[in-house]
VMD Tcl script that draws the C-alpha trace (Angstrom):
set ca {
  {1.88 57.10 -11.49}
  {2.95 53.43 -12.88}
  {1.01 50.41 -12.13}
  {3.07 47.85 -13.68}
  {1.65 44.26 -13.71}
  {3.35 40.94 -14.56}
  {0.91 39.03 -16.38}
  {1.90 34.92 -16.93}
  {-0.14 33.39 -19.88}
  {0.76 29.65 -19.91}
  {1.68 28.23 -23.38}
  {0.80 24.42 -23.20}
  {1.87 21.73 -25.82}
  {-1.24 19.99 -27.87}
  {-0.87 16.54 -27.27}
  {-2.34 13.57 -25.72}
  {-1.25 12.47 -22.32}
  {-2.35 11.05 -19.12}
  {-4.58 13.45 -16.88}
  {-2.43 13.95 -13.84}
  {0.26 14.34 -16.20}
  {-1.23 17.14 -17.70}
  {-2.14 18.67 -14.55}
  {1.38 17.71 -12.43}
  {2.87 19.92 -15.95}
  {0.30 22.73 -15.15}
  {1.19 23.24 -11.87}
  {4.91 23.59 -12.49}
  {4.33 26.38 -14.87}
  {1.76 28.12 -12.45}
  {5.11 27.97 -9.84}
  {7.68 28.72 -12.69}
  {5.44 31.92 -13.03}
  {5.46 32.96 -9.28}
  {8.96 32.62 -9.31}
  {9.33 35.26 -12.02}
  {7.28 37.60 -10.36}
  {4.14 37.37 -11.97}
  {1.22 38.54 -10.56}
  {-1.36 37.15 -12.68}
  {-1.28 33.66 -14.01}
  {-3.81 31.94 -16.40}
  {-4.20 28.34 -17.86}
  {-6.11 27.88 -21.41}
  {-9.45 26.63 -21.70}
  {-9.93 23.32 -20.04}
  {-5.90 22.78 -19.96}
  {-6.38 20.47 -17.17}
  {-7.94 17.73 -19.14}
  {-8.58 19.14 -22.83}
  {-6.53 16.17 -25.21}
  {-5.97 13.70 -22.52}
  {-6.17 9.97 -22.30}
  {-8.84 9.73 -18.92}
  {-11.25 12.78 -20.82}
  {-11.17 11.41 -24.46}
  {-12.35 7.82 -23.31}
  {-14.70 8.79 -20.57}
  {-16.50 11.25 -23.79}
  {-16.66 8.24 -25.98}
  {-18.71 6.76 -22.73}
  {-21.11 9.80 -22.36}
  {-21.40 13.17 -21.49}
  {-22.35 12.61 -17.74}
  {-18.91 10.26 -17.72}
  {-17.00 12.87 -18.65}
  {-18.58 15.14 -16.12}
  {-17.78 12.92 -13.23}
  {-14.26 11.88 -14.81}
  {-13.19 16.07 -15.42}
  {-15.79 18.29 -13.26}
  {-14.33 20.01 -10.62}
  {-15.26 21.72 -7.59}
  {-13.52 24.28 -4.82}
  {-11.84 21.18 -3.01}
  {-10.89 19.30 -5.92}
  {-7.16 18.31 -5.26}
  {-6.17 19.66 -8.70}
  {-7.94 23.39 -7.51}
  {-6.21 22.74 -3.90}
  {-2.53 22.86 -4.99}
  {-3.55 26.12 -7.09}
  {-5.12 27.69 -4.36}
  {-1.57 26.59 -2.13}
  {0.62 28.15 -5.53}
  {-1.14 31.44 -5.39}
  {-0.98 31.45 -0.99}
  {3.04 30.69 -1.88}
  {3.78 33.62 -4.73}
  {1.02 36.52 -3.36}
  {-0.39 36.11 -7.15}
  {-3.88 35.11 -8.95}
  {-4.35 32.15 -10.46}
  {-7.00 31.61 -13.14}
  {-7.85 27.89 -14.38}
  {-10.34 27.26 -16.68}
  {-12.38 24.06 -15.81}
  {-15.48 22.06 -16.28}
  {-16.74 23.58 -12.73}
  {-19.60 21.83 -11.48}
  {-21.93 23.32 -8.70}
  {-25.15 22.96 -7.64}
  {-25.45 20.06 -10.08}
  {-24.94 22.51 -12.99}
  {-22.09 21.83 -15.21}
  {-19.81 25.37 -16.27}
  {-16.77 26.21 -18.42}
  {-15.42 28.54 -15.63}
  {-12.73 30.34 -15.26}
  {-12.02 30.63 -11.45}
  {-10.33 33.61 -9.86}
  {-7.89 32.07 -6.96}
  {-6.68 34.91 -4.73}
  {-3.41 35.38 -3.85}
  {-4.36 34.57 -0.19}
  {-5.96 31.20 -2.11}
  {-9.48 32.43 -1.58}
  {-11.81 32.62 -4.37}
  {-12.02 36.27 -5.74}
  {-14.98 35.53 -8.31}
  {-15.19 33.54 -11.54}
  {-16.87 33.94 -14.98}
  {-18.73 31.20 -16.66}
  {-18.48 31.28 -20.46}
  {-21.79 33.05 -21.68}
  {-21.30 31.99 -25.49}
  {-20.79 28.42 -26.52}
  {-20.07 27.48 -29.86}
  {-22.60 24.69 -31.75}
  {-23.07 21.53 -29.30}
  {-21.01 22.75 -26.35}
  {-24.04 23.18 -24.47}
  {-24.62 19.37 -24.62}
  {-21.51 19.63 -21.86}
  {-22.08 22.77 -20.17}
  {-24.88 25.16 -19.26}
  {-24.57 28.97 -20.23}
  {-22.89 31.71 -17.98}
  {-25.34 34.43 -16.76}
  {-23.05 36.75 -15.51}
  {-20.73 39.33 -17.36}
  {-18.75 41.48 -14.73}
  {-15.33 42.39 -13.87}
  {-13.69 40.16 -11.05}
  {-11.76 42.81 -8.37}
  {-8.45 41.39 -7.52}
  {-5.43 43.39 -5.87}
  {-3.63 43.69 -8.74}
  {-6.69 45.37 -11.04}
  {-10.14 44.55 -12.14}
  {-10.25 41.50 -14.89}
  {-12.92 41.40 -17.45}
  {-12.25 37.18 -18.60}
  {-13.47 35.30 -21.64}
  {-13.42 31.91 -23.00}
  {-12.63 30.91 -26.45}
  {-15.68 31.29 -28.94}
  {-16.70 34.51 -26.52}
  {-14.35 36.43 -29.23}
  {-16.50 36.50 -32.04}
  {-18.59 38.89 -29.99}
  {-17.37 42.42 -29.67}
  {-20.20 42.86 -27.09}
  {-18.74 41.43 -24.41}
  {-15.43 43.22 -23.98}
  {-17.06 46.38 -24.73}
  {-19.46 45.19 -21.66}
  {-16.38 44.98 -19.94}
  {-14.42 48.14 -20.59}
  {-17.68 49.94 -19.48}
  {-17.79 48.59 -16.29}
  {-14.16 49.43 -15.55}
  {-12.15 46.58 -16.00}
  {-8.41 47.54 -16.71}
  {-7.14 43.71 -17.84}
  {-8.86 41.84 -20.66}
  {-7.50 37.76 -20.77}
  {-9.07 35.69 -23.15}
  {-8.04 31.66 -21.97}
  {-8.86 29.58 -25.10}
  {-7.97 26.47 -27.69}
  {-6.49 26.71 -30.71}
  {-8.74 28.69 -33.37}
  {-7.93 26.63 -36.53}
  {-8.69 28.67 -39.70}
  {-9.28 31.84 -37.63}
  {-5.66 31.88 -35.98}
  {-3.85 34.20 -38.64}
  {-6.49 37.12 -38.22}
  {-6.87 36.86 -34.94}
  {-3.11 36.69 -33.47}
  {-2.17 39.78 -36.52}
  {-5.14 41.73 -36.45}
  {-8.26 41.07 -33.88}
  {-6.36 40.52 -30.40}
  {-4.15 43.87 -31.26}
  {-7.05 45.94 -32.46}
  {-9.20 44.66 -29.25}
  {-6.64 46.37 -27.02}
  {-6.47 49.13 -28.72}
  {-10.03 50.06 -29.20}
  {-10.65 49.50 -25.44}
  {-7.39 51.19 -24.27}
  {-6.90 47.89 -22.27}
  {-3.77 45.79 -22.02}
  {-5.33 42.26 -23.48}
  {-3.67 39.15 -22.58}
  {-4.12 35.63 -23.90}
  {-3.29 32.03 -22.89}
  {-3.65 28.79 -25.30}
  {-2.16 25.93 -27.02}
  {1.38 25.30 -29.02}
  {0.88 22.64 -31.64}
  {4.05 20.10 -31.98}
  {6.38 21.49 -34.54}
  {4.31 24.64 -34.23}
  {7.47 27.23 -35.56}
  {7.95 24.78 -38.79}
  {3.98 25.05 -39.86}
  {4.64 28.98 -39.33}
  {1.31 28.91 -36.98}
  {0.70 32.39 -35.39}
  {-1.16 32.24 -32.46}
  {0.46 31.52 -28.62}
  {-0.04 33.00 -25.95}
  {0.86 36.76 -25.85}
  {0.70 39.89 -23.95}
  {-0.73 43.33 -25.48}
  {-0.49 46.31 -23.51}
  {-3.49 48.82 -23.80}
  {-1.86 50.57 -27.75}
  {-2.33 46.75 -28.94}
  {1.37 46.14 -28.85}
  {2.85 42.86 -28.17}
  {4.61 42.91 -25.37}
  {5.44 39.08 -24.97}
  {4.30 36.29 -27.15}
  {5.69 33.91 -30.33}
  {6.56 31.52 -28.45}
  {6.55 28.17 -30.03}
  {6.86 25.79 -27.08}
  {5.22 24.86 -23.43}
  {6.03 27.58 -20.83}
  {4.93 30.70 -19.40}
  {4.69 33.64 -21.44}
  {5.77 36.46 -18.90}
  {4.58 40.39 -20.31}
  {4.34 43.44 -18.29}
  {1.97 46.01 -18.47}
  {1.26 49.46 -16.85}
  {-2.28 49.95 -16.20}
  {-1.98 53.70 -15.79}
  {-0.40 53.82 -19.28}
  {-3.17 54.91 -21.42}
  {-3.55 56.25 -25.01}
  {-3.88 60.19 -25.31}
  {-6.11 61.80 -27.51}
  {-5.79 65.33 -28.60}
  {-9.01 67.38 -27.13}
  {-9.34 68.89 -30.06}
  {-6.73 68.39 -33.40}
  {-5.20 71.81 -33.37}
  {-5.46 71.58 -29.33}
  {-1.86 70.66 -28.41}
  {-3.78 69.47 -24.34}
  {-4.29 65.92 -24.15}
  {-6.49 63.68 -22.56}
  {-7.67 60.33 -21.49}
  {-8.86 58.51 -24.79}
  {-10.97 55.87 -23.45}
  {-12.63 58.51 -20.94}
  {-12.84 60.62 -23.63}
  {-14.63 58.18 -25.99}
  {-17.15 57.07 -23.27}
  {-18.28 60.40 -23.04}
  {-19.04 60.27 -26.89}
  {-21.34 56.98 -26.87}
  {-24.83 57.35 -27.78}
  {-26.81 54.82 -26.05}
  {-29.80 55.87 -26.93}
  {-28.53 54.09 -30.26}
  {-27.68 51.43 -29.46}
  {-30.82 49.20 -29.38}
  {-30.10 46.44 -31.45}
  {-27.06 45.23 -29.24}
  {-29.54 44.85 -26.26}
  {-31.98 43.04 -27.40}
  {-33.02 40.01 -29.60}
  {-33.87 40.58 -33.28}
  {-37.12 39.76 -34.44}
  {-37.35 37.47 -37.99}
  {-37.95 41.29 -39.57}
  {-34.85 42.96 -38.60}
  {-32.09 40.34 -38.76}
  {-30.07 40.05 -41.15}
  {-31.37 37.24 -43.68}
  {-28.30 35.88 -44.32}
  {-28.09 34.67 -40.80}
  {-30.71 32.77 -41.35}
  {-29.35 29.77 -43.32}
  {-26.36 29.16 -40.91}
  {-28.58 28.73 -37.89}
  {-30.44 26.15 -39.98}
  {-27.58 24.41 -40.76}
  {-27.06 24.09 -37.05}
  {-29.90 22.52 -35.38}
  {-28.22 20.98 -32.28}
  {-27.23 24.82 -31.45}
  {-29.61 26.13 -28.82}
  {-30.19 29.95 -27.67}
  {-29.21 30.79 -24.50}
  {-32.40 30.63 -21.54}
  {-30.95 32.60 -19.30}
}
mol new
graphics top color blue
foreach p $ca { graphics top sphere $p radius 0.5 }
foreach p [lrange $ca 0 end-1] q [lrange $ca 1 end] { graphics top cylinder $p $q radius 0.2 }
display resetview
């Protein structure tokens, strides 16, 4: 059987501008996706008030200023009209927003139903250097159900770590989307070789949504937002301006792997490959490393960083 799925990763335009300008722009893309049939829709990280007049000044105040000025909750207006959107189309929406709750401030990415009931959410678990002055870490790494499949989510710096989308795959998500900013140095690998490689070595369609920089197609910058499917093809993406990047995907198309090479039967590579692991092994990705076993070259760069905090979770 097919199980095609209309995935909308917004593209928006890196610039400064007023706040509800920002957001009033957001929420006509999240609508200009329903009306083209998406079923999924997600906004980059903190696209409701990342580069805009009311966050910049209320930082240069203090960190609890711009918690009060951006912070969210479930009945914020802003999470209101995406919560009427997603009622309107029958789709998810998935913002990503400084969430605050029980006095705790989160980068979360919240999983609007398409009845506008709140499906789940994951808060990011790894923040680069002095984001946890702003928000606490996530504590939670699980797929969020929603009608359309299960979505394994992560935030920006979360794809440095291999870990976590493996974490993901293994606990049977069939969508990655990674919502994040612009990745500076990093874009050129990532766009050409990490995002493409990360579908493919999960067997997981892999969907991102970000920023377009001003003039973006004359500095030859690679990374939009983009659709792989689960082979690491792209299946939408290069687009230089605002909008919604629209890609399909069938999540009962998966890569086949010979059962054995001169074995003309095929089967199920990712089912194949889980059978394979060796746990047992795998020790050093489950716990911390003592001063004697990691690598001393790490070392020096944490050094260099002593704002950055571990994780107490």
């Amino acid at each position: 059987m097919a199980r095609p799925i209309t995935l909308g990763m917004v593209n928006v335009l890196h610039r400064n501008q007023p706040m509800q300008e920002r957001r009033e722009r957001l929420l006509h893309w999240v609508e200009e996706a329903g009306r083209r049939g998406c079923q999924i829709v997600a906004l980059p990280e903190f696209a409701d008030h990342h580069v805009t007049h009311e966050a910049g000044e209320a930082h240069r105040q203090s960190i609890d200023e711009l918690r009060r000025v951006v912070g969210l909750t479930w009945d914020a207006p802003f999470i209101k009209s995406l919560r009427e959107s997603a009622r309107k189309h029958g789709m998810v929406v998935i913002p990503d927003v400084l969430w605050l709750e029980g006095g705790r401030p989160y980068n979360r990415c919240v999983v609007i139903g398409p009845e506008g009931e709140r499906l789940g959410h994951y808060d990011k678990v790894h923040l680069a250097p002095e984001e946890q002055k702003t928000v606490d870490f996530g504590a939670k790494l699980e797929p969020v159900a929603t009608p359309f499949g299960k979505l394994g989510l992560l935030v920006c710096y979360d794809i440095n770590f291999p870990e976590i989308t493996r974490c993901y795959e293994l606990q049977g998500a069939e969508i990655l989307i990674w919502t994040t900013m612009r990745q500076c140095e990093s874009e050129e690998i990532l766009y050409r070789a990490v995002l493409p490689a990360r579908a493919y070595e999960h067997k997981l369609p892999f969907a991102v949504t970000t920023y377009v920089t001003p003039n973006q197609h004359l500095n030859m910058k690679p990374m939009t937002s983009a659709v792989f499917n689960a082979l690491g093809q792209l299946v939408a993406g290069s687009m230089t301006c605002e909008g919604v990047v629209a890609g399909t995907v069938d999540l009962d198309a998966r890569p086949l792997l010979r059962r054995a090479w001169a074995n003309p039967q095929f089967v199920d590579a990712s089912r194949y490959f889980a059978r394979q692991r060796h746990p047992e092994l795998y020790g050093p990705l489950t716990r911390r490393l003592g001063a004697d076993e990691a690598n001393p070259a790490l070392e020096p760069t944490v050094a260099e960083y002593p704002d950055f905090a571990a994780p107490k979770i």
